[in-house]
Each structure stands twice: as structure tokens, then as C-alpha cells.
C-alpha positions as CSV (number, residue, x, y, z in Angstrom):
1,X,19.2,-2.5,-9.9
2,X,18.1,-5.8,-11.3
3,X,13.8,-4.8,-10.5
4,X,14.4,-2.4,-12.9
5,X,16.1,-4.7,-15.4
6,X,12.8,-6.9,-14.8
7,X,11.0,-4.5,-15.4
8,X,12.3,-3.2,-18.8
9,X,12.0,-7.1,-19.8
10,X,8.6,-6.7,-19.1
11,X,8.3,-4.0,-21.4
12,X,10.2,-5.6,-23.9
13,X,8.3,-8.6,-24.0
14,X,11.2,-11.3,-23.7
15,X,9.1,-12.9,-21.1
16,X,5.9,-13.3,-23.1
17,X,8.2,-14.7,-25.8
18,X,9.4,-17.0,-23.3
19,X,5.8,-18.0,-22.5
20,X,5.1,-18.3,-26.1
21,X,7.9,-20.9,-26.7
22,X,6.6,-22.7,-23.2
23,X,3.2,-23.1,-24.8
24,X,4.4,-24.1,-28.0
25,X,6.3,-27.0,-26.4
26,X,3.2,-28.1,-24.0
27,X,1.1,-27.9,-27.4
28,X,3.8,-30.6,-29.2
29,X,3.5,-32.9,-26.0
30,X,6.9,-31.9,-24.5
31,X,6.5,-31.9,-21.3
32,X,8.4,-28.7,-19.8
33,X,10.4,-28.9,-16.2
34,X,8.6,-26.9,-13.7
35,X,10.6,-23.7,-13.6
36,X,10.3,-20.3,-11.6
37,X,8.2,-17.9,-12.9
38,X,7.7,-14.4,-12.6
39,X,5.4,-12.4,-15.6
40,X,2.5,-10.4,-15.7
41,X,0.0,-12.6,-14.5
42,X,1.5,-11.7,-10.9
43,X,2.6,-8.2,-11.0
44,X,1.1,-6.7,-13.7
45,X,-0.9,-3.2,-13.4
46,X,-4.1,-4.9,-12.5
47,X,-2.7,-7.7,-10.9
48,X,-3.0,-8.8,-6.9
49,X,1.1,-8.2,-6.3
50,X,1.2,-5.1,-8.3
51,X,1.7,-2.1,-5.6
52,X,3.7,-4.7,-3.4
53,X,6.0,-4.9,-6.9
54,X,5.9,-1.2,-7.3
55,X,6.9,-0.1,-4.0
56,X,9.4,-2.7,-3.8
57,X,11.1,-1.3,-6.9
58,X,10.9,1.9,-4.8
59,X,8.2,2.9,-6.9
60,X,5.2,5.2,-5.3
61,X,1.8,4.1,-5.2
62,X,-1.2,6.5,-3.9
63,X,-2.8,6.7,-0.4
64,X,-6.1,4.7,-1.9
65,X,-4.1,1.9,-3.3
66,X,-2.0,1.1,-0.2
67,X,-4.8,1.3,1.8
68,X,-7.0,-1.3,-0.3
69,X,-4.1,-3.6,0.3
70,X,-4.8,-6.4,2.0
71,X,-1.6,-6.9,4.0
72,X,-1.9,-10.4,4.7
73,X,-3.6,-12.5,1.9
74,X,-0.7,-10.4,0.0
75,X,2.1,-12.4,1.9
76,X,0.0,-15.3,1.9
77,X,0.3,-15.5,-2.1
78,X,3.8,-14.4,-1.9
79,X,4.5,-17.6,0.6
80,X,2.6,-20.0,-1.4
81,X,2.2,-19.0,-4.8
82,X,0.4,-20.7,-7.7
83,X,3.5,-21.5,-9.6
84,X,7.0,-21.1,-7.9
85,X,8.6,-17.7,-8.0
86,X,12.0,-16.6,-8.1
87,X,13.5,-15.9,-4.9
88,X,14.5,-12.5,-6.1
89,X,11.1,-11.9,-7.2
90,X,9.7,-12.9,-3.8
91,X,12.2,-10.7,-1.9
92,X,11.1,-7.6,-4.0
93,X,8.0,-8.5,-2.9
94,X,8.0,-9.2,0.3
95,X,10.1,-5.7,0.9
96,X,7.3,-4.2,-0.7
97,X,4.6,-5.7,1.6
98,X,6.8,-4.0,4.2
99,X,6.9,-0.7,2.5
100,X,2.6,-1.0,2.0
101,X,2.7,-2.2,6.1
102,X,4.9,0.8,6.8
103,X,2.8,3.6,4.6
104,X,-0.4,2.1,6.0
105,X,0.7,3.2,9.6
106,X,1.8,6.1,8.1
107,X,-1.5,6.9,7.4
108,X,-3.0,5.5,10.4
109,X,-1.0,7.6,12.6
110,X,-1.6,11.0,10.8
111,X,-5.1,10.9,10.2
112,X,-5.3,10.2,14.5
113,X,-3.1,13.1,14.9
114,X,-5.9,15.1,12.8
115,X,-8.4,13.9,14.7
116,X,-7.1,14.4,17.8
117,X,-5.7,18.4,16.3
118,X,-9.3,18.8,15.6
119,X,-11.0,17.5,19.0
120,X,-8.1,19.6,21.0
121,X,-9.4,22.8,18.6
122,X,-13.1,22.6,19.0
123,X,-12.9,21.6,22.6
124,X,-10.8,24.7,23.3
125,X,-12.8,26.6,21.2
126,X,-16.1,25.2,22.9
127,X,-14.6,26.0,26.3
128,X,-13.3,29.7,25.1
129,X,-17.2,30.6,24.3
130,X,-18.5,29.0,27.5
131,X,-15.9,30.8,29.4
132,X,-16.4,34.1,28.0
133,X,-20.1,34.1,27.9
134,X,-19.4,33.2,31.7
135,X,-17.3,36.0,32.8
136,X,-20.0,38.8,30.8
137,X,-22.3,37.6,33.1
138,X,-20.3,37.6,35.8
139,X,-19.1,41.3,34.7
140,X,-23.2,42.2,34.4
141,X,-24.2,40.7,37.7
142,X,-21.9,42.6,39.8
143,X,-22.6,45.6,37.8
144,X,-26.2,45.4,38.2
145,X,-26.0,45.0,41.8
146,X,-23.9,48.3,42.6
């Protein structure tokens, strides 16, 4: 679809043309009509609204990424922006705020499942050493008293 169209524009460059032309008008004096904007600034690779643009282009991002997302300072630049964004652009990224919300429950919820695996194992394993140790001595006491 059309994020992956943006995106190959990206890579292209027509936008940084575009920004080149803006600049070269501001530098004459002309002043330019605010416009939306959408460009590397916001959702490049190193950029604050980069996993929420990758994952809302169904892109993956890793477990350590997702989880140094900051879920709500994230929707709070998509909601008020620096410079106005298209509303395309802010629907791709707000569906990939919900994708990051999503994937960090994900997370959430297995690693508890571990945890509570691993309690469940060594409690049972705790309780099956106790237990047997119990019954040899019950075995050797009424042995021992015969």
C-alpha cells in the first residue's frame, strides 16, 4: 500500500528535494504556506516515531526496541506534532503505537507465564525432595523399631 510507496520516496529522495526547494524559497524571502509534513526528521531510523512507523507499515521491530518505547509521549507527539502531519501519516502511526501497545503485553504476559512455569517447577521440585526425604525416614523409623 501507499506506507510502502512513502517509503520508497524516502529512499528516493523526492522528499529531501522537496525540502531543498522549501529552503530555497524561505532563503529568497518567499514566504511558504504552512503545509503537512512528513520526512525523516520524524520517522527516520534514529528518529522518536521510527518503530511506531515500522510496525505500522507491518514492519518487525525487536523485543528491546518495543520495549524502550515509551507508549505515551509517542502518541503525545503524534497528537501534537511540531509541524502538522498528514493524516495518513498519523494514522500509520498511530496503528503502530497500537501494534508496540499490543507486542509490549505480549511480552508482558509471557515472561509472567515463565515466571510463574518456573515457581510452579521449583516449588514442586522443592516439595518432591522434602517429601521423599520424609517418607525414608519414615520407612527407617518403623524399620528400626521392629
Amino acid at each position: 500500500g501507499g506506507g510502502k510507496a512513502l517509503a520508497r520516496a524516502l529512499r528516493r529522495g523526492t522528499l529531501e528535494r522537496e525540502r531543498e526547494r522549501e529552503r530555497k524559497r524561505e532563503a529568497d524571502g518567499g514566504e511558504s504556506p504552512a503545509k503537512m509534513f512528513f520526512g525523516i526528521q520524524i520517522i527516520g531510523k534514529k528518529q522518536p516515531l521510527s518503530n511506531a512507523w515500522l510496525l505500522g507499515c507491518g514492519r518487525k521491530v525487536t523485543k528491546r526496541k518495543i520495549m524502550k518505547e515509551n507508549v505515551l509521549k509517542t502518541c503525545d507527539m503524534i497528537i501534537s506534532p511540531a509541524v502538522p502531519l498528514a493524516l495518513r501519516l498519523s494514522a500509520v502511526l498511530m496503528s503502530g503505537v497500537v501494534a508496540i501497545h499490543h507486542q509490549k503485553q505480549q511480552y508482558i504476559l509471557e515472561d509472567a507465564h515463565v515466571a510463574v512455569r518456573t515457581f510452579r517447577q521449583r516449588s514442586r521440585r522443592a516439595n518432591g525432595e522434602r517429601g521423599a526425604s520424609s517418607a525414608a525416614t519414615t520407612l527407617r523409623s518403623r524399620t528400626t523399631r521392629t
